[in-house]
N, C-alpha and C positions, 0 to 999 in steps of 0.2 A: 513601419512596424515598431521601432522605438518609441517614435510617437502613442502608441499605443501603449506600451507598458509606463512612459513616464506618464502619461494623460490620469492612468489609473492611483498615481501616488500622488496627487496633487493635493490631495486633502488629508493625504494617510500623517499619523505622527512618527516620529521619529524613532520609540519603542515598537511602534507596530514592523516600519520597515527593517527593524533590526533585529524583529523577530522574526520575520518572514527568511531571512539571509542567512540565519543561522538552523531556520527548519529544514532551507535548500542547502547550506552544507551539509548538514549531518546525513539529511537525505540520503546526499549523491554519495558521501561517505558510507551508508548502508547498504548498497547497491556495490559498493566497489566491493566489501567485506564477504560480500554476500556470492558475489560472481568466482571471489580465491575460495571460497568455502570456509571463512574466519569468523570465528563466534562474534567478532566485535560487530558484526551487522546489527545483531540483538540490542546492545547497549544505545549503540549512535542510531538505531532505527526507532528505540522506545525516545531519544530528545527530540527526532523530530515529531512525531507522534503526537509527542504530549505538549512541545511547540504549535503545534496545528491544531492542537484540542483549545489554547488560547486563540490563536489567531481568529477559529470560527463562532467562540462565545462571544468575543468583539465585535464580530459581523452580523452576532444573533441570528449563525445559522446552529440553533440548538442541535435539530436532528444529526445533523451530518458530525457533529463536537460527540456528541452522544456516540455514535457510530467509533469516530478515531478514540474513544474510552475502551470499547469492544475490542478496537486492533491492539491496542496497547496490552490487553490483557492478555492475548494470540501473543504477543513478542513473546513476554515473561514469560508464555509456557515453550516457545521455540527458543527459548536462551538458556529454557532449564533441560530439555530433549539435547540441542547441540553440547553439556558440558560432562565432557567422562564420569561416567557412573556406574559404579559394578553393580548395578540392579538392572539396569537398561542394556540392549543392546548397543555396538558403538555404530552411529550413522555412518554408510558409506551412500554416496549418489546412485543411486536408482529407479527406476520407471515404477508407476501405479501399476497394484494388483488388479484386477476385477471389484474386489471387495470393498478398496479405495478410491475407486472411481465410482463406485456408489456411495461412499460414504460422505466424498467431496460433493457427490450433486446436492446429495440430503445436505451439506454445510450450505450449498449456493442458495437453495431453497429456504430453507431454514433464516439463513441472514437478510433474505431479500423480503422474508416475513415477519422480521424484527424490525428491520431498518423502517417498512412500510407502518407498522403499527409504534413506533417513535416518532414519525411523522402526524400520524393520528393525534398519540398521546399531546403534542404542542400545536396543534392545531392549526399546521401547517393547511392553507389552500395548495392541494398537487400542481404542480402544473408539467410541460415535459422536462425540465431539467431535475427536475426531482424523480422521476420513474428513472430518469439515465442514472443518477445517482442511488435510486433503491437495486436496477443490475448491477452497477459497479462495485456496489458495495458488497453482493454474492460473491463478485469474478474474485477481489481482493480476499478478502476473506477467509475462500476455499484457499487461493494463492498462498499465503500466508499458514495455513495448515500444511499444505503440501510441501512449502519451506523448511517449517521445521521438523518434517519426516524425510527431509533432504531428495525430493522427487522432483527431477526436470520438470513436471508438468506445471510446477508454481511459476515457472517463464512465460511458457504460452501463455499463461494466464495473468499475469504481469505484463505481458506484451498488450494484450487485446485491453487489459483495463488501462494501462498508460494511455492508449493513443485515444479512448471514450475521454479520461480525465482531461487529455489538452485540451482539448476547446470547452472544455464544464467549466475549466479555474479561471480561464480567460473570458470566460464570460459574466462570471462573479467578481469577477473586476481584481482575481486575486493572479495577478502577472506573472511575479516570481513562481510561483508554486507549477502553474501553465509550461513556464519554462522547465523546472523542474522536471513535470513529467516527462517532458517532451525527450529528456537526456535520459532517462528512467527509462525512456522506451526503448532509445539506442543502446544503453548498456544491459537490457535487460535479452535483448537479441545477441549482443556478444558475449555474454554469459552461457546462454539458449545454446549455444555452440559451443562455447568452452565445455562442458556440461556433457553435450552430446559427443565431443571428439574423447572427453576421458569414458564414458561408457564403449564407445568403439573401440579403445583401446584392450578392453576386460574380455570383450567377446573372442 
């Protein structure tokens, strides 16, 4: 298994693997922020974003660059939602209404028919890893909304697109990022629970 992530940096440069390392701190930094319930998720989750919006224009995968432009946009409004505002309510953690559980699918649908016609637009040939990336790019998405409306259900849905992403990044020969998710998915399950034991706690 090492073999295989060193195999994939054999040709990479030195600024690429060092941006790759510092997209996977910030990351896992995002995730940790993110699980205390600490605004700093927003800031360290917009460097690696915009770290991975490089790393994918270097690989000329336009769509998917295009796509982390989109998520990056999603932080700056969940950074502006998490920061006390006497116009807004103050987030406390809580479950999806009815009315945002539809309003999430409308985002899942909605992204996964942007994503697909960004594909179009650079004339991309589909093939399956690019439809696993037009779902995951719904799953994230809605995730990332429901984040910064502070709703457990951005886990679940952080869970189920981490464990699609580990073998997408590892197959694009992007190692670190594979591994990344892969810790993304474990921390995004002990948040899932952190999360749920403070709502037990209210009932």
């Amino acid at each position: 298994m090492i073999d295989f992530f060193i195999s994939q940096y054999k040709n990479a440069s030195s600024l690429q693997i060092g941006a790759e390392f510092m997209a996977f701190c910030f990351g896992i930094m995002s995730v940790y922020f993110a699980k205390k319930e600490n605004i700093w998720v927003y800031p360290t989750g917009l460097v690696s974003t915009l770290i991975t919006v490089y790393l994918l224009y270097q690989a000329a995968y336009f769509a998917d660059m295009t796509m982390n432009v989109y998520y990056s946009i999603m932080s700056i409004y969940g950074w502006y939602r998490w920061i006390p505002n006497a116009q807004l309510p103050v987030l406390k953690i809580s479950r999806t209404t009815l009315r945002e559980k539809f309003i999430g699918f409308g985002l899942f649908v909605l992204t996964m028919i942007i994503t697909y016609l960004v594909y179009v637009f650079f004339e991309y040939k589909l093939e399956i890893p690019n439809y696993i990336d037009i779902f995951t790019s719904g799953i994230f998405f809605t995730a990332m909304w429901y984040m910064a409306l502070k709703k457990i259900e951005n886990w679940t849905l952080w869970i189920i697109g981490d464990c699609i992403a580990v073998p997408l990044f590892a197959y694009r020969g992007l190692g670190m990022l594979s591994l990344q998710y892969f810790i993304f998915s474990i921390m995004a399950i002990v948040a899932y629970l952190s999360w749920r034991t403070y709502l037990a706690k209210k009932i």
